[in-house]
DRENLO-179921 format. One record per residue (C-alpha): residue number from 0; z, y, x. Coordinates in pm, 1 decimal. Each point is the difference from the previous one (the first is absolute). Example, Ala and Ser with C-alpha at 12.3 -4.5 7.8 and 13.67 -1.06 7.14 Angstrom:
! residues 2
R    k        zz        yy        xx
R    0     780.0    -450.0    1230.0
R    1     -66.0     344.0     137.0
! end
This chain:
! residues 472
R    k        zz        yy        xx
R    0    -606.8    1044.1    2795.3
R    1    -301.4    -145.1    -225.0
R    2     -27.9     138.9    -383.7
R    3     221.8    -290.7    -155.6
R    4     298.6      76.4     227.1
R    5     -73.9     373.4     -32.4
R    6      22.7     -32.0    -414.0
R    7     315.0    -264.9      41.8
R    8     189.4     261.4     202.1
R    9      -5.0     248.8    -280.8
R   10      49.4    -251.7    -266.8
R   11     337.7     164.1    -122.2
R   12    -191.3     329.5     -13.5
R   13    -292.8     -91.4    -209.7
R   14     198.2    -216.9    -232.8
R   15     217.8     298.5     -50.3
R   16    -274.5     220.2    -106.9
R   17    -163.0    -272.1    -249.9
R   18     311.0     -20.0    -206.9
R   19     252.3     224.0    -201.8
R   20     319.6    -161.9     155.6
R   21     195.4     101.3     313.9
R   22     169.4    -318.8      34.6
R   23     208.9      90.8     305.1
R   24     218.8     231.6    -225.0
R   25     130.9    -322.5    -112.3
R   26     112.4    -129.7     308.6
R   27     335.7    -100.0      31.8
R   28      29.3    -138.9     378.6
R   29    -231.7    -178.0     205.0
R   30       2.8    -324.1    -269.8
R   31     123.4     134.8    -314.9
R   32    -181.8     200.2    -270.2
R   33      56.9     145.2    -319.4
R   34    -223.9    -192.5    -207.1
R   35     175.0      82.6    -297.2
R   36     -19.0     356.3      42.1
R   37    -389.6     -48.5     122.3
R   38    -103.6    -154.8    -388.1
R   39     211.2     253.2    -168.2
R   40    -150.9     293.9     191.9
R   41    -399.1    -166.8       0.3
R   42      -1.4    -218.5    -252.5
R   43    -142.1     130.9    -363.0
R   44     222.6      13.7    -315.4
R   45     -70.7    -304.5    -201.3
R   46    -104.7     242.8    -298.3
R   47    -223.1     148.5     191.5
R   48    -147.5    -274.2     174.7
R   49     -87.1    -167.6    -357.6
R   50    -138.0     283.6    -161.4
R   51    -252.0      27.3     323.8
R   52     -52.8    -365.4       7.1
R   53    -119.7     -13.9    -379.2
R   54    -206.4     304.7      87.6
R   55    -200.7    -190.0     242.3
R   56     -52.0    -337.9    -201.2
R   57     291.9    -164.6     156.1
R   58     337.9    -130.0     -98.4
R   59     107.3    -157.2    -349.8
R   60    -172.8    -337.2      72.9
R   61      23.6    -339.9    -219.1
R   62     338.4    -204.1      22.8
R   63    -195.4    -362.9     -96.6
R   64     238.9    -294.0     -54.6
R   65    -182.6    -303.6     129.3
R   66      33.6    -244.3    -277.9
R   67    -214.0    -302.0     107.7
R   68     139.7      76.5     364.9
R   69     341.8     -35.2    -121.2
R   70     -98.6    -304.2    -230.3
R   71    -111.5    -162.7     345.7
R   72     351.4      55.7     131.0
R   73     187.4    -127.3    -283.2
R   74    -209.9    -338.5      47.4
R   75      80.2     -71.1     405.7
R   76     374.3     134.9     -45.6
R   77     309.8    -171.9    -121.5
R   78     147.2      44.5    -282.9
R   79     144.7     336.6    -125.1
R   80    -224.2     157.1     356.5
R   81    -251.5     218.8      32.5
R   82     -23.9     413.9     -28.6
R   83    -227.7     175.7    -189.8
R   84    -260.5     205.7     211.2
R   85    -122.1     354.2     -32.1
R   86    -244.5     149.6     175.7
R   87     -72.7     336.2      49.2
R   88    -369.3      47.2     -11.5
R   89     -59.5     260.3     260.7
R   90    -357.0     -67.5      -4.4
R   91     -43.5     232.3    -283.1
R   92      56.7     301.4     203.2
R   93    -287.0     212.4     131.6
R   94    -140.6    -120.6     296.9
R   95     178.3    -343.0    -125.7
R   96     315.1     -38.1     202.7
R   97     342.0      65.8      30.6
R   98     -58.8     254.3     314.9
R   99    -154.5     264.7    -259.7
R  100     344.2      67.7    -113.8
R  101      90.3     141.4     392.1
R  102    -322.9     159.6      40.2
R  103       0.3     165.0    -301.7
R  104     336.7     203.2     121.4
R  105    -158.5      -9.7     406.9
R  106    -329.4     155.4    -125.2
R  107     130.1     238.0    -253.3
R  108     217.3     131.5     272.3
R  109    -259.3      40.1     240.0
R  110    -148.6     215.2    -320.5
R  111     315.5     223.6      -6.5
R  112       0.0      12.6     356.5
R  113    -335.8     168.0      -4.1
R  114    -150.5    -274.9     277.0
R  115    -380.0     -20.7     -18.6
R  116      31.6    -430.1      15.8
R  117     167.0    -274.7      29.1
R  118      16.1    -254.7     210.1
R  119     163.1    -370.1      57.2
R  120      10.5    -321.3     227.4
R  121     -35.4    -310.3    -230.6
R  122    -189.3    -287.7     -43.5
R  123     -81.3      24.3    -367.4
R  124     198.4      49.4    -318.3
R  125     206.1     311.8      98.4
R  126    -400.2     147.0     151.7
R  127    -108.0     -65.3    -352.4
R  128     260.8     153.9    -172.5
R  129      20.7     292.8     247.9
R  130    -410.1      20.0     -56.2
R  131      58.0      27.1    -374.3
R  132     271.7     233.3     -21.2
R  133    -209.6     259.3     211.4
R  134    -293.9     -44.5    -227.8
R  135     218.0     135.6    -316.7
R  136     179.3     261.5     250.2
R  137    -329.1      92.8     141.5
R  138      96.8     -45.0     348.0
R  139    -187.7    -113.5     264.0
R  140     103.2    -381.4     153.8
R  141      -8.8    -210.0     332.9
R  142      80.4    -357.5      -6.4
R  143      55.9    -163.6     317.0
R  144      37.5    -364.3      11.7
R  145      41.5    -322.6     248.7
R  146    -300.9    -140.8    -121.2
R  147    -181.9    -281.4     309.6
R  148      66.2    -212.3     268.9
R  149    -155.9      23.1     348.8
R  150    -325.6    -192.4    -154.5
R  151      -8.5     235.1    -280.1
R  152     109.6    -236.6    -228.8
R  153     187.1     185.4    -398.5
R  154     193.6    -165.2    -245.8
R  155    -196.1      -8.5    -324.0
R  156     270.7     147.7    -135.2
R  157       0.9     324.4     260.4
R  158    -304.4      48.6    -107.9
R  159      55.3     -24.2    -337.2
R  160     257.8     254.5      35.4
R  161    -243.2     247.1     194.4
R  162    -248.1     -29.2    -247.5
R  163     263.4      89.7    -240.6
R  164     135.3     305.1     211.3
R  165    -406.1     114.1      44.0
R  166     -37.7     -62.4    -374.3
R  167     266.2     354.7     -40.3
R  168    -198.6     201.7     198.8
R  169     223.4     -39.8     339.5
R  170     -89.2     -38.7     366.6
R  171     114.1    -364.1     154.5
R  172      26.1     -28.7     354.6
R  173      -0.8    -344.5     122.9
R  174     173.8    -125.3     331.2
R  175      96.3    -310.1     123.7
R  176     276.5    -253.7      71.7
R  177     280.4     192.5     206.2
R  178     151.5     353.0     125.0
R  179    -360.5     128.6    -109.2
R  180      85.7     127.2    -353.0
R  181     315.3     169.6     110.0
R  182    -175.0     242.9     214.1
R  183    -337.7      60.4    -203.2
R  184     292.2      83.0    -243.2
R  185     164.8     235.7     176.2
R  186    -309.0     195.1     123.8
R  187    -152.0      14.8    -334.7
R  188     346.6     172.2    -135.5
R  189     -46.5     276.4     332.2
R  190    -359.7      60.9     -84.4
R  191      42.8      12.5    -353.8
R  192     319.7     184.0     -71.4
R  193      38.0    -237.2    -287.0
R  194     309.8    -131.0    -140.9
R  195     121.4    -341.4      64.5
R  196      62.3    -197.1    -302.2
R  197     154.1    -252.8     178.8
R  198     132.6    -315.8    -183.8
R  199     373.6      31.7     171.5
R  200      43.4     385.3    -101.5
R  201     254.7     102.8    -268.5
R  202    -263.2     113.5    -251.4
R  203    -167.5    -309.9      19.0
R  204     353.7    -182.1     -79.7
R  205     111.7     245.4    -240.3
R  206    -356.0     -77.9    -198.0
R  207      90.6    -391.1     -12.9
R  208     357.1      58.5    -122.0
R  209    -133.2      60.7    -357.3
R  210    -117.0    -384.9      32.2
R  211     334.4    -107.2      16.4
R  212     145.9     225.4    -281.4
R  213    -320.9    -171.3    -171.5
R  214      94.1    -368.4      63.6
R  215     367.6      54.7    -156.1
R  216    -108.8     242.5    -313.1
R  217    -273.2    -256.1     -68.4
R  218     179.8    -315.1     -36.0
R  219     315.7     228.1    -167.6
R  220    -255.7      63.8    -265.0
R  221    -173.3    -303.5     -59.8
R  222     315.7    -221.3      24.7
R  223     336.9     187.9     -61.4
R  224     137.5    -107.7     369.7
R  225     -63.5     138.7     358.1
R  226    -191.4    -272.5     227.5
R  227     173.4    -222.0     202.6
R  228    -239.4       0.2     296.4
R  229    -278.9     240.7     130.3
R  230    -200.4    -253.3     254.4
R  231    -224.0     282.8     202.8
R  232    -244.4     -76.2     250.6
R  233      86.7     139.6     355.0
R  234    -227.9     111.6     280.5
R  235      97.5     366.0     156.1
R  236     296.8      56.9    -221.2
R  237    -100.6     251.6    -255.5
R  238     -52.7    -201.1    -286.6
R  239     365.9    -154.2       3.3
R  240     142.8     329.6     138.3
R  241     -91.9     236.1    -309.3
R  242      43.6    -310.8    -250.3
R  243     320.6     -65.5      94.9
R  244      63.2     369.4     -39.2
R  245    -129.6       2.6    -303.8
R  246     170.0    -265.3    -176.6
R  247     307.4     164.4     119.7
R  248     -42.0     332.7    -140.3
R  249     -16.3    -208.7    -359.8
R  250     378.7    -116.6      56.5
R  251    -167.5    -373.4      72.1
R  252     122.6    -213.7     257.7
R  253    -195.7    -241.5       7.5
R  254    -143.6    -234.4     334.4
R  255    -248.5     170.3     192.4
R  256    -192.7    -308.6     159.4
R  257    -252.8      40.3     231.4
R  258    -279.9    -203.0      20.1
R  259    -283.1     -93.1     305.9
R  260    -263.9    -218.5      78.6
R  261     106.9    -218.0     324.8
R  262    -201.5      88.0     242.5
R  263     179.8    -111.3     253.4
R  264    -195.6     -88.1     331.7
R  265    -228.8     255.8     -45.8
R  266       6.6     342.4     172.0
R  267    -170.9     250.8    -204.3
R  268     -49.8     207.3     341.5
R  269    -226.7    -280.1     140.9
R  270    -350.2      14.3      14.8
R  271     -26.2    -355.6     -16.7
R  272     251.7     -44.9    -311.9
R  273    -125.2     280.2    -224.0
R  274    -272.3    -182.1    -185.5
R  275     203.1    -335.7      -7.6
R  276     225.1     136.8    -316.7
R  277    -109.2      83.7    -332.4
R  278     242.9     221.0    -101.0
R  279     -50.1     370.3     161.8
R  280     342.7      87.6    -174.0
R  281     307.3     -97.3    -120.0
R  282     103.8    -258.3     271.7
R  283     239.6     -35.0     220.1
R  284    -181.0     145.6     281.5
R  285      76.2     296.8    -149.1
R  286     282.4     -64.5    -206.7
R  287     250.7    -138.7     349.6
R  288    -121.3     302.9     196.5
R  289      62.9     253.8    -227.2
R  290     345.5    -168.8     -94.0
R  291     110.8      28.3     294.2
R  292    -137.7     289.7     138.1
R  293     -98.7     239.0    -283.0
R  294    -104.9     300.9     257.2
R  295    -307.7    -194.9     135.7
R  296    -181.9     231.5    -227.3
R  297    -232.1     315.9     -25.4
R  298     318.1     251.2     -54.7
R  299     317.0      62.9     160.9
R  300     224.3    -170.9    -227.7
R  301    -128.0    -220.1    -226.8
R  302     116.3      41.1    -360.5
R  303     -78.7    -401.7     -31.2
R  304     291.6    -156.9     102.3
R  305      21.5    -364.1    -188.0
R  306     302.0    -141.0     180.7
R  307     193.4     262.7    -187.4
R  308    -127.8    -139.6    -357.8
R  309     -69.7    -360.8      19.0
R  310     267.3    -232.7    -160.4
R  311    -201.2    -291.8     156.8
R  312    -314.4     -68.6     132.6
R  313    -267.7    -307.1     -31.3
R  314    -326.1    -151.6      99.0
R  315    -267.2    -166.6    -137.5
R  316    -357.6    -178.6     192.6
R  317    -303.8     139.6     -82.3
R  318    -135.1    -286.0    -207.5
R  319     270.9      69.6    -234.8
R  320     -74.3     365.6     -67.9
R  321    -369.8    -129.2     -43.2
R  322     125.3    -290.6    -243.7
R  323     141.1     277.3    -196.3
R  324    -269.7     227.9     -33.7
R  325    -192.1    -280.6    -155.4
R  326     325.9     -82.0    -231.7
R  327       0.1     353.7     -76.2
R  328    -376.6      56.4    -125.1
R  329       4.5    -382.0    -153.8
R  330     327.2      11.7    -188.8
R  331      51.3     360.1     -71.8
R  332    -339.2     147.4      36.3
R  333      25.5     263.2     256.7
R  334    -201.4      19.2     327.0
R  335     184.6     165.5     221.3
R  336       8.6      49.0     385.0
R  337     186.5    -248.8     234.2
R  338     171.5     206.7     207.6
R  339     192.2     106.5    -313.9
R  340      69.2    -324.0    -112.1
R  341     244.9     -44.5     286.3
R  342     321.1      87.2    -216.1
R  343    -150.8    -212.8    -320.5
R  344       0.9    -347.1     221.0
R  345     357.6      86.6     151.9
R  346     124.2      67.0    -411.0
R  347    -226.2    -284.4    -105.1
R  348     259.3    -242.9     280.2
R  349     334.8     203.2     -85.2
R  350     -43.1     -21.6    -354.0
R  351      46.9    -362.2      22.5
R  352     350.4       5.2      68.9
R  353     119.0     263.7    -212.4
R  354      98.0      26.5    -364.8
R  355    -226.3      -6.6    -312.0
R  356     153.1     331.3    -105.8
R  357     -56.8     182.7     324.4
R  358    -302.5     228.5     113.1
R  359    -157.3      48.7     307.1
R  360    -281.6     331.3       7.8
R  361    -284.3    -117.6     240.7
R  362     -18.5     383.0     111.2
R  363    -355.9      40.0      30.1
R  364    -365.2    -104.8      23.8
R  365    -335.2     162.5     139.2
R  366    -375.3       2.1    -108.8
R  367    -261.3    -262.0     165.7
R  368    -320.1      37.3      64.0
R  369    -287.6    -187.6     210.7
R  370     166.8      34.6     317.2
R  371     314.6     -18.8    -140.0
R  372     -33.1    -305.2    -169.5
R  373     167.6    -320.4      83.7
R  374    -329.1    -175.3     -36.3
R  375    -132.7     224.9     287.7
R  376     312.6     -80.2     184.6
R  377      28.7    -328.1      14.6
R  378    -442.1     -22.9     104.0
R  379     137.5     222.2     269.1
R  380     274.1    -195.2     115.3
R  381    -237.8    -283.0      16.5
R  382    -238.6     144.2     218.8
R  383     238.0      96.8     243.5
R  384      78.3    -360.8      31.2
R  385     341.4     -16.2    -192.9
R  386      35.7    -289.0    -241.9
R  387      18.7      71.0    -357.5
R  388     172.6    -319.5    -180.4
R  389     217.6    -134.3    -279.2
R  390     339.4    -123.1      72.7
R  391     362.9      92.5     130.7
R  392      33.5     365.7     102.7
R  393     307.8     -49.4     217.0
R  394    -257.6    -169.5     270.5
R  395    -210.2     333.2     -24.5
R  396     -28.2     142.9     317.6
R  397    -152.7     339.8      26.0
R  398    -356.9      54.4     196.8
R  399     -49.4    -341.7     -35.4
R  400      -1.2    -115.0    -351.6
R  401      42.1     121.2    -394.2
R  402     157.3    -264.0    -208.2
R  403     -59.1      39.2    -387.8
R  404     331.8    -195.1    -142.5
R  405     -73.6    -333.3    -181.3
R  406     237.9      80.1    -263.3
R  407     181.8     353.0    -120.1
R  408     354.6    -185.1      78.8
R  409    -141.4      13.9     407.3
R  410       4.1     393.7     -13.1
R  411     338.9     136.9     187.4
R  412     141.2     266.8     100.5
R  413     193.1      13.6     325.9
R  414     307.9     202.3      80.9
R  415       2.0     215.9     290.0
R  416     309.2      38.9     181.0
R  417      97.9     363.5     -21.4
R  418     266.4     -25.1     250.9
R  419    -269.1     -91.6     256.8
R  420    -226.5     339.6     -96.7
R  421     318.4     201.3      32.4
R  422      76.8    -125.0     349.5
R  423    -358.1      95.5      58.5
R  424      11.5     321.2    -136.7
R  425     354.5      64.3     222.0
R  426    -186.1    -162.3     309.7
R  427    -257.2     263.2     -68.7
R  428     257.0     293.0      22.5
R  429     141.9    -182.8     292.1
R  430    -319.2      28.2     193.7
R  431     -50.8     371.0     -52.0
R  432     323.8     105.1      21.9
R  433     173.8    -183.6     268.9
R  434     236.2     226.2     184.3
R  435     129.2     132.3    -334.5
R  436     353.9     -52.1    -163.4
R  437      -0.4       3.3    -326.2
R  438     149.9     227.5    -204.9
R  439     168.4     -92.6    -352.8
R  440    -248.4     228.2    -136.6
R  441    -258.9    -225.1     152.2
R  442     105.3    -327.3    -112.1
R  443      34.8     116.6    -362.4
R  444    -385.4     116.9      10.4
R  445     -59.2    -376.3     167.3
R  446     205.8    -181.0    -236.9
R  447    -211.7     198.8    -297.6
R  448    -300.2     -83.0     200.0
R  449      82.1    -367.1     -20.5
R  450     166.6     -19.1    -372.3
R  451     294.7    -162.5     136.0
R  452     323.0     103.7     102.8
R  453     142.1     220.0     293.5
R  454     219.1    -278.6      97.8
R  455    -344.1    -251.0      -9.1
R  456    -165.2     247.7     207.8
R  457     271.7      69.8     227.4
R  458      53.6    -350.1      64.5
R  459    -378.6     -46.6      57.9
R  460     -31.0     289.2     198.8
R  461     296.1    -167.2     262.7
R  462    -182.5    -323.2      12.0
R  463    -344.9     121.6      58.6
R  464     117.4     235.7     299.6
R  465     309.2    -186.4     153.3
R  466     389.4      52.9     -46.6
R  467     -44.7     300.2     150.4
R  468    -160.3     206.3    -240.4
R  469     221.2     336.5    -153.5
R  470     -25.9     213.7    -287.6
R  471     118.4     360.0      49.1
! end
């Protein structure tokens, strides 16, 4: 057995030891979990969670209605159309993301925990935030991202991110395209004994919820009325997960809509494919997967589980969330990060065809910098041989070509069928667990899984594995 098999086989061990959570307490059969019972017993009061996010420079960021955005809209939609945006301007956070708000909870766990240091698998923001978080805590940090391909070829915007992790006073460790990370992961945790702030564990969730109670109290305040959409970009899960949590614990029920670059074609496993997208997050290379098979991640049970939360779920090209970072700094004035601009192009198209009097909350931006930049980006793209031109972004086809749209109407956002990711998601279980008869027990926690009914998932469940399938 070589040193990477000899650290996979005790995988379940040293993940155990990183992290303040023995998730198998919550097992309820072989499929079924109590995920419920897993938040309420891990996750962090929201009191409590606020008063140690403001402690640490997080939390409490702008609500910004865009004005000129939402002039724009008015002017290419008919009559009596078009939603006022809000966007939540998570780049005012330390570290200038979003992801502060679930490593502030990880990190000041770890802190309470009495670890020595922290570590986490990602390729940027979260690292950052992570990075940041220990500098206030005084805790020492380790990075590790996916960072080159086989010619040893970064993103500009990986590196803009490690220089950003580096600029904290943290450790990056680089590795390339593949099972790599996974395992330099994994041995750094054993040789370490620090804790594992992983993206996917309860703390982290329980840290993002406050940006959901955020979204609703904000546009309470400001306009007298809860929102009537909260568009959220989706890669692993997390963000959607605790906003959608959130927003609930307000009393709002408002759409939860997810929101991904198409990606499609690409593997993000692939040596070959990993410097042919511009986008290291928020696409649906990560947002399928982790739809439809939320335990692909660096815990037991993930506490990121987006089929459960999203009301519906669209797309948007690449070009399009470029287009709108430039709309964004030119109209309203605010540079901000692509990536993050995911949910604001997917608004900017649903808007359209909703009332004057209704309000969608774009749920989030991030900071930009050199690497970061959609300017470095799109040079990038270019020199990897993808075309970068103006036109229709429905003939956009990822690794191949960017295509800036001619004209805001050409910006859409396309519905994915969420019947299709539950089948997935059921075909998953399936797989796993093929000799097992389902208990009623079991199809409730599927059903929940899938945000659908039992007799949906029953149904689904017959047709996927023959006439012959039972429940107990």
């Amino acid at each position: 057995m070589n040193k990477a098999q000899s650290i996979l086989s005790r995988k379940n061990e040293i993940l155990k030891k990183a992290i303040d959570v023995d998730f198998l307490k919550y097992r309820l059969s072989d499929i079924a979990f109590d995920y419920t019972r897993l938040m309420e017993d891990t996750g962090y009061p929201i009191d409590l969670a606020q008063k140690v996010q403001r402690s640490l420079g997080v939390g409490s960021t702008p609500m910004l209605e865009l004005t000129n955005i939402n002039t724009l809209i008015r002017k290419i939609s008919r009559p009596g159309l078009g939603a006022r945006l809000f966007l939540k301007d998570e780049a005012c956070n330390l570290s200038g993301s979003f992801k502060a708000r679930r490593a502030a909870i990880s990190v000041y766990h770890a802190k309470k925990l009495g670890y020595p240091g922290v570590i986490a698998a990602t390729s940027g923001n979260y690292g950052a935030a992570v990075a940041a978080m220990c500098a206030k805590l005084n805790l020492k940090c380790i990075i590790v991202q996916e960072s080159f391909d086989s010619q040893g070829i970064y993103q500009p915007e990986i590196l803009e991110k490690a220089r950003a992790i580096e600029a904290y006073g943290a450790e990056v460790v680089q590795c390339s395209v593949g099972p790599e990370l996974f395992v330099v992961f994994l041995d750094l945790l054993d040789q370490t004994g620090y804790f594992n702030a992983s993206l996917y564990s309860p703390y982290g969730i329980a840290g993002l919820q406050t940006l959901g109670i955020e979204c609703v109290e904000d546009i309470r305040r400001l306009t007298g009325k809860d929102p009537d959409a909260i568009v959220v970009t989706h890669a692993g899960g997390g963000n959607l997960t605790a906003t959608a949590q959130g927003a609930k614990k307000t009393g709002c029920c408002c759409p939860i809509i997810a929101a991904s670059v198409d990606l499609h074609g690409l593997h993000m496993a692939s040596d070959t494919d990993f410097n042919r997208k511009s986008f290291t997050t928020g696409h649906t290379g990560f947002g399928f997967p982790f739809a439809m098979n939320p335990d692909r991640s660096d815990v037991t049970y993930s506490a990121a589980r987006a089929l459960r939360y999203m009301d519906s779920y669209y797309t948007v090209k690449q070009g399009e969330v470029f287009y709108m970072t430039e709309v964004l700094a030119k109209l309203e004035g605010m540079e901000r990060g692509p990536a993050g601009n995911t949910s604001l192009a997917v608004a900017f198209s649903l808007a359209q065809s909703m009332r004057e009097d209704q309000i969608v909350v774009v749920q989030e931006t991030e900071y930009t910098g050199a690497g970061k930049h959609m300017n470095a980006q799109l040079s990038f793209a270019k020199k990897r041989g993808i075309k970068v031109i103006t036109g229709d972004p429905i003939q956009e086809v990822a690794g191949e070509n960017i295509i800036l749209p001619s004209h805001p109407g050409l910006i859409q956002a396309r519905p994915v069928d969420l019947d299709q990711l539950r089948y997935s998601y059921l075909r998953n279980q399936l797989k796993m667990h093929p000799d097992t008869l389902f208990s009623q027990d079991d199809i409730l926690y599927l059903s929940q899984e899938c945000n659908t009914s039992i007799t949906w998932t029953e149904t689904a469940i017959r047709q996927l594995k023959g006439d012959g399938h039972e429940t107990k």
